[in-house]
N, C-alpha and C positions, 0 to 999 in steps of 0.2 A: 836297782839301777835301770836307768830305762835307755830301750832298744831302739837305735834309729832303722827300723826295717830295711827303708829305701835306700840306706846307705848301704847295709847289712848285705843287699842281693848282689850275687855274684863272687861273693868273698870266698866261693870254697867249690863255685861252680868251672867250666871250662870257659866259659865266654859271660859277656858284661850282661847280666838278668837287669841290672835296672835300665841301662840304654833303652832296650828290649821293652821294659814297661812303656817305658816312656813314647817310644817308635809307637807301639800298641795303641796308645791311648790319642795320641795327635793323629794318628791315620782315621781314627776314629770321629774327632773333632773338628779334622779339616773338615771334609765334606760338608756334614750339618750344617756347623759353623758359617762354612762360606754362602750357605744357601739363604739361612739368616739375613746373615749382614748385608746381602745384596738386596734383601726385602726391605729392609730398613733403608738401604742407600737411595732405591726408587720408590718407598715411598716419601719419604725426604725431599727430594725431585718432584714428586708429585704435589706436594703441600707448598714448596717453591714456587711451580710452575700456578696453582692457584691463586699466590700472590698475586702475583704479576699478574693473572687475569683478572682479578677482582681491581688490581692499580688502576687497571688501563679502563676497563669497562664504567667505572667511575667516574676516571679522566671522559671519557665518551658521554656522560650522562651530565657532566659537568657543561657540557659544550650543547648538549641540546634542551638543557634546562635556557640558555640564554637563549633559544628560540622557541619554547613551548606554549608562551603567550603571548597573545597579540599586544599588549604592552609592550614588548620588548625590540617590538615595530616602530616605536613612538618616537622617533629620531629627527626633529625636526632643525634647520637654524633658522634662528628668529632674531629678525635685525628691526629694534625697536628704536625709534628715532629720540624720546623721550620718556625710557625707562624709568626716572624717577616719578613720572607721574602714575603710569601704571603697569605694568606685567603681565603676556602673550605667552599664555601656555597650548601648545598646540596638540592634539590628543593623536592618535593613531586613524582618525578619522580626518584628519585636516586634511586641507586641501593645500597646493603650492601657490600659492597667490603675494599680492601686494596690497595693505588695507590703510586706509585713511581713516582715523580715530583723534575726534575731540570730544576731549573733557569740560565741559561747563566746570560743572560742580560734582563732589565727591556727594554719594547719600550721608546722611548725616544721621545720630541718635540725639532725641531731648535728652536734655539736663536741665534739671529743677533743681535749686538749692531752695535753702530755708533765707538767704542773705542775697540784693542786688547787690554783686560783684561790679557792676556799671556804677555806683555811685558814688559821687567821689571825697575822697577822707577816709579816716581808719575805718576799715570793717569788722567788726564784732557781731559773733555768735555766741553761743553758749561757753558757758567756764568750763564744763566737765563735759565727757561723752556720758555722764550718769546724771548732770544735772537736770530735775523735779521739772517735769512740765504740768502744764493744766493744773495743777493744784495736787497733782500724783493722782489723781483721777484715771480710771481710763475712759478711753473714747474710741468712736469709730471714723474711720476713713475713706472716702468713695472716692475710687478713680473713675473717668469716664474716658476706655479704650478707645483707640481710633481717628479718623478724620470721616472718609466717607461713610463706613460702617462702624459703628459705635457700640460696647457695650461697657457694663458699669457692672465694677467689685468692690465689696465692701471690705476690710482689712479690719477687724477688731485691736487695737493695742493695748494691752492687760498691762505693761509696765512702762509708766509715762516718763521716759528719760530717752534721748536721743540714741541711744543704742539698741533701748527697748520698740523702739519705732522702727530702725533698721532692720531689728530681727522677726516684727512682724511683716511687714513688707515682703520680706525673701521669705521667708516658711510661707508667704499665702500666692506663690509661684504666679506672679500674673504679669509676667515678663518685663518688669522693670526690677532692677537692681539696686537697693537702698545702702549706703555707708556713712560713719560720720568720719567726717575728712580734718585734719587739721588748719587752721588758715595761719596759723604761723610758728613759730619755733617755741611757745611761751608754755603750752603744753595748759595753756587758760581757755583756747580761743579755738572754737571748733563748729562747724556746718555741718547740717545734713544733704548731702547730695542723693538725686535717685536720675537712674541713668534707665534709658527705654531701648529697643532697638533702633536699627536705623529703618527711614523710610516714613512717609504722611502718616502710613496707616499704623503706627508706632507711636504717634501723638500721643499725648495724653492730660489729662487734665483732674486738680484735685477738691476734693473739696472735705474742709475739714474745720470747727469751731476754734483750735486751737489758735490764739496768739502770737506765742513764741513760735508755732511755724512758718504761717506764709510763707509759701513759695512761691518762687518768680522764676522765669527762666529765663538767666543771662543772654548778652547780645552774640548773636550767632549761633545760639547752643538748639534751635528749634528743629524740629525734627525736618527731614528730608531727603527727597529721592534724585538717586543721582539723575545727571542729563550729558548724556552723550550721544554723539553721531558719529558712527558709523558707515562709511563710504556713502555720504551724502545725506543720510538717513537720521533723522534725531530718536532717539529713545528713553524712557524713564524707565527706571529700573529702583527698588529701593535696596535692595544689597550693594552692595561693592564687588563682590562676584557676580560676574554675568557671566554668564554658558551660554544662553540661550539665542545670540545673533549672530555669531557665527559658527555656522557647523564645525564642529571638532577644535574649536580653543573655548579659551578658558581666557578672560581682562577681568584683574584685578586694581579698580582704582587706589591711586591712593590718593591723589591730587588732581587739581585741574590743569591742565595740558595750558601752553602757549601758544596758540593755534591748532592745526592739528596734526597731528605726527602720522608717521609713516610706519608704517610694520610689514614688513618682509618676511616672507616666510616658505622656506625651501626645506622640502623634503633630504634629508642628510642617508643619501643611500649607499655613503661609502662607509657610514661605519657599519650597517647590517653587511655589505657583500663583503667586510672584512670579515665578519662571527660567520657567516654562511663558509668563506674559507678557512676560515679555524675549524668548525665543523667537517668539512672536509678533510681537513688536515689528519684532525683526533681521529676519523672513520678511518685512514689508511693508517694509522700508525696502527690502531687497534685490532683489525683486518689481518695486518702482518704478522703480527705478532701470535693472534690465534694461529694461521697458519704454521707459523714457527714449535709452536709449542704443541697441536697433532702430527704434527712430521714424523712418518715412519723412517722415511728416509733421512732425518737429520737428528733420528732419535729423541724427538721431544719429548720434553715431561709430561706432557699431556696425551700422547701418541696411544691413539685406541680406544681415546674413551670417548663413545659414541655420545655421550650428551653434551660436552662440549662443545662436536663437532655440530650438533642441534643446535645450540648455543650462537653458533657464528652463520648458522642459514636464516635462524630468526633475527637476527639483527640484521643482514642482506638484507634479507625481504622486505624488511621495513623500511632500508633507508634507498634500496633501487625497487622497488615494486612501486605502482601507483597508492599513492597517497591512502588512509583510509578519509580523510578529509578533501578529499580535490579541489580546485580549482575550476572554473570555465573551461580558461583555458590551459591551463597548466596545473598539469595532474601528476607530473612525476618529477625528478631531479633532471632525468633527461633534457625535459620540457624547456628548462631554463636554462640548460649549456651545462650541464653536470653528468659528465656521463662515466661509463665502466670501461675501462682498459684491458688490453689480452692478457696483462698482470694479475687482474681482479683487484686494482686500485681503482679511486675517482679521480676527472680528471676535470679541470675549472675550464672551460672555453669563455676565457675574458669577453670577445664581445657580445657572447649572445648571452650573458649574465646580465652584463647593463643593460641590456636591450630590453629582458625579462624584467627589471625590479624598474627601468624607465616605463615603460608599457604595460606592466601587466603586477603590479603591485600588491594590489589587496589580494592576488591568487597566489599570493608567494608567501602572503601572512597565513591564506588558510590552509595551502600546506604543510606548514610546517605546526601551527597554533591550534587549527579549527575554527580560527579567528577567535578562542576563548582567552578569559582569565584566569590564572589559579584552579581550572579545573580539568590540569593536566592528570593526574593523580586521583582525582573522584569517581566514582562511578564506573559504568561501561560504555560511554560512548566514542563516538572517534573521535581522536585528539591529536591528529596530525601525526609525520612524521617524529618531528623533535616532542612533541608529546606521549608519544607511542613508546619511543625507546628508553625516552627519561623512565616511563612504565616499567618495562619488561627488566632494566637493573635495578628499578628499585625492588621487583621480587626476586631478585637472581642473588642478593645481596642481603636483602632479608633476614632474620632472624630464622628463619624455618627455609629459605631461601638454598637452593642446591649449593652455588658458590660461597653457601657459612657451613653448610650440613657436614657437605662434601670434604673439609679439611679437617675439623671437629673429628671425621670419623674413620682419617688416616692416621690420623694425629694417633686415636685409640689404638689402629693399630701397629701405630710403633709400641707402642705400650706394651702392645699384647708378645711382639717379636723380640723385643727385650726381657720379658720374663720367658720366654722360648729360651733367650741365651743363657738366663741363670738358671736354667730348669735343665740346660743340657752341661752346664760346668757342673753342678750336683748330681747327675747323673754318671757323668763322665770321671769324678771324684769317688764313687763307689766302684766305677768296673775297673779305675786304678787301684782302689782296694782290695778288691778281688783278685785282680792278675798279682798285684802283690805277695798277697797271702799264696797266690797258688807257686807260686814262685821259689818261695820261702821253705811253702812244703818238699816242693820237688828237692831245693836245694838240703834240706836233712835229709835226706832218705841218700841224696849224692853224698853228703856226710857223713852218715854210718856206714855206706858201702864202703868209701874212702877208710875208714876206723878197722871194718871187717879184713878188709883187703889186707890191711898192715896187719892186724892183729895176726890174720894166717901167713903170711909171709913171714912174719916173728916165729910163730909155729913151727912151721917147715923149717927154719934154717937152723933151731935148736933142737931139734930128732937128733938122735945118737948117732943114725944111720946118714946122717946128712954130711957127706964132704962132698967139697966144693975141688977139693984137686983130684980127685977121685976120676 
C-alpha cells in the first residue's frame, strides 16, 4: 500500500512537520526565484526597449533616404503650353526659367517595304510569310549606311522566303529591323517592311537582284532629323530626345508644335522644404525617444547601456555637426535656419529656410546628398548628412549589426534564466525531499518514544506494589 509521506508528516508529532516543509522550502525559493524573475522581467524590457529603437531609427533612415540623392532634388513645375506635341523634363540641374520651343518636324526613321503602299488599287504581296523567292536560291544583300557618311553590309540569305529574309537581316545586327507584316485580314497577303533609325544619318539604301523584292520607300516614311527652335535658335537633332540645348532638361518630340509653345518652368521648393521638415520631425521624435529609453531617472529600458548612448551622439553628430559634404555657403543645418533647442530638439526657423533653398540651393543638395546618386551606401566617401545616416542604420540594423546582435543575445539569455528557474524547482524538489525524509525520521523515533512511554506507564501501573489510593 503506498505511503503519502507529505500527508503522513505530523500525524504523530506535536506541531504541523508538513506546513513546516513547505515554509522551508518557499523561504528557500523566494529569494532565488524572485532574483530570476526580475532578470527575465528586464531583460524583456530590454529586448522591448530595442524594438523601439531599431522602429524609430529606421523610421529616421526612412526620412533621410528621401534626401540622400541629388535626384531627390529634382522637383521642378513645368507648365508646357503644348504637351501633346512634346515633353519638359527638368533634371536637378535646371534652371527656373521661361522657354520658347517650336517644333517643325518630329525626326523621323526609314521604312522600306517590298510594295508602293502610294499606288492606287489593291496592294498585293506575297501569299505566305514562307512563300519561294528567287527560285529558293540564296542570295546576297548590300545595304548602303548613311547620308553623309556611308558604309556598306552585305547580309547573305540562305533561306529564300520572306521570313527567311527578315531573319537574316536582324541576326546580321546592322541597325535596321526587318518583319513581314500583314496587309490585310486574308492571312494570303503579306510585305516585308525594314525599319532604320531615326535621323539622315539612318538612311539607307538597298541593293539586291531579287524581283519579288523591290523596295521602295512610302510617301513620308524617309528618314529624318528633327527641326526645332529653341528660344529663337533653330537646331537639327536626329533623335527625338534632346538633352543637349538646354542645360538640365530633357524634350521629348512627339509631334510638330503649332507655333511655338511656351514652357515654364519653376523650381517646386515646397515640396523638398516639406521632406526637410519631415526629416526634422523623424530627428526629434527619434532624439526623444532615445533619451526616454537611457533615462535613469525614468528608469528606461535602455538605461546604462553605454553603446546606445553612442548610438544617439553618432546620430547628433551627424545631423547638428557640419556637413561631411559642405556647401560654400552653407555647411550645417544651422546655416539654413535649423537649429538645437535648450530641449536637445530641432527647430525650423520658416524664413531663413526659404531664404536658404531660394538663394542658396545647390548647397542644400550637397548637404545633405554630396550632390550624388545611389552612392549613398557605396564606398567611403562623404555622402552628406542624409547620406551619412541612412549609412550608420544601415549597419546598426545589419545582420551582424549591434541593434540585431544585441536582442538575439538577450533573447539567449532569457533562455539561459529560464532553465535557472527549472534548474532551481529541481533543486528545490530534492531539498523538499530531504526535509521530508528528515522529518519522517524524526517523527518515528517521536513514535517509538510515544510506544515506550505507554508501554512503561502500562508497566508501572500493573506492579503489585502499585496503588493508586495508597
Amino acid at each position: 500500500m503506498a505511503i503519502d509521506y507529505i500527508d503522513a508528516l505530523g500525524a504523530g508529532a506535536g506541531f504541523n512537520t508538513k506546513d513546516l516543509v513547505t515554509a522551508l522550502v518557499e523561504a528557500e525559493r523566494a529569494g532565488k526565484k524572485s532574483i530570476i524573475d526580475n532578470r527575465i522581467s528586464d531583460t524583456e524590457a530590454e529586448i522591448g526597449g530595442f524594438a523601439t529603437l531599431v522602429s524609430k531609427v529606421s523610421e529616421m533612415r526612412l526620412a533621410a533616404i528621401e534626401l540622400n540623392d541629388a535626384t531627390d532634388f529634382n522637383n521642378y513645375s513645368v507648365n508646357n503650353s503644348q504637351s501633346t506635341a512634346f515633353t519638359f523634363e527638368a533634371s536637378t540641374s535646371a534652371s527656373s526659367a521661361t522657354h520658347s520651343i517650336k517644333v517643325t518636324s518630329p525626326a523621323k526613321a526609314q521604312t522600306s517595304s517590298t510594295l508602293d503602299a502610294s499606288t492606287s488599287g489593291p496592294v498585293v504581296g506575297f501569299t505566305s510569310m514562307t512563300q519561294t523567292i528567287n527560285g529558293g536560291n540564296a542570295f546576297d544583300m548590300t545595304f548602303t549606311l548613311g547620308t553623309n557618311t556611308q558604309t556598306t553590309k552585305t547580309v547573305s540569305v540562305s533561306t529564300a522566303t520572306p521570313t527567311g529574309v527578315a531573319t537574316a537581316i536582324n541576326e546580321a545586327d546592322i541597325g535596321i529591323t526587318a518583319e513581314v507584316v500583314a496587309l490585310d485580314t486574308t492571312g494570303t497577303n503579306y510585305t516585308l517592311q525594314l525599319t532604320g533609325g531615326t535621323g539622315i544619318e539612318n538612311a539607307f539604301s538597298i541593293s539586291e537582284s531579287v524581283s519579288e523584292l523591290n523596295f521602295t520607300i512610302p510617301t513620308g516614311f524617309a528618314a529624318a532629323n528633327a527641326d526645332i527652335s529653341v528660344n529663337g535658335i533653330t537646331y537639327e537633332r536626329a533623335s527625338n530626345t534632346i538633352d543637349d540645348i538646354i542645360a538640365g532638361a530633357t524634350i521629348s518630340i512627339a509631334g510638330a508644335t503649332t507655333g511655338a509653345a511656351t514652357v515654364g518652368v519653376t523650381r517646386d521648393t515646397a515640396t523638398i522644404k516639406a521632406t526637410i521638415e519631415a526629416f526634422v520631425a523623424t530627428f526629434n521624435d527619434v532624439n526623444g525617444q532615445l533619451r526616454s529609453l537611457t533615462s535613469s531617472a525614468d528608469s528606461g529600458a535602455l538605461r546604462g547601456n553605454s553603446i546606445v548612448r553612442q548610438i544617439n551622439r553618432d546620430i547628433r553628430d551627424i545631423v547638428l555637426d557640419a556637413s561631411s559634404s559642405p556647401g560654400s555657403e552653407i555647411e550645417r543645418l544651422s546655416d539654413m535656419g535649423i537649429s538645437i533647442t535648450q530641449t536637445g530638439e530641432l527647430e525650423v526657423n520658416q524664413t531663413e529656410l526659404d531664404s536658404a533653398l531660394a538663394n542658396n540651393f545647390a548647397d542644400i543638395v550637397t548637404l545633405f546628398s554630396a550632390d550624388t546618386n545611389q552612392d549613398s551606401e557605396i564606398g567611403v566617401a562623404n555622402r552628406g548628412i542624409a547620406g551619412d545616416l541612412s549609412m550608420l542604420v544601415k549597419e546598426l540594423t545589419a545582420t551582424t549589426g549591434y541593434l540585431t546582435t544585441q536582442p538575439t543575445l538577450l533573447s539567449e539569455n532569457i533562455l539561459e534564466y529560464q532553465q535557472d528557474l527549472a534548474d532551481l524547482e529541481e533543486r528545490l524538489a530534492k531539498v523538499e525531499a530531504r526535509y521530508t525524509q528528515q522529518f519522517l525520521t524524526m517523527q518515528r523515533l517521536i513514535d517509538e518514544m510515544n510506544t515506550t512511554k505507554e508501554s512503561l506507564k502500562s508497566s508501572f501501573e500493573n506492579l503489585p506494589f502499585n496503588n493508586r489510593d495508597v
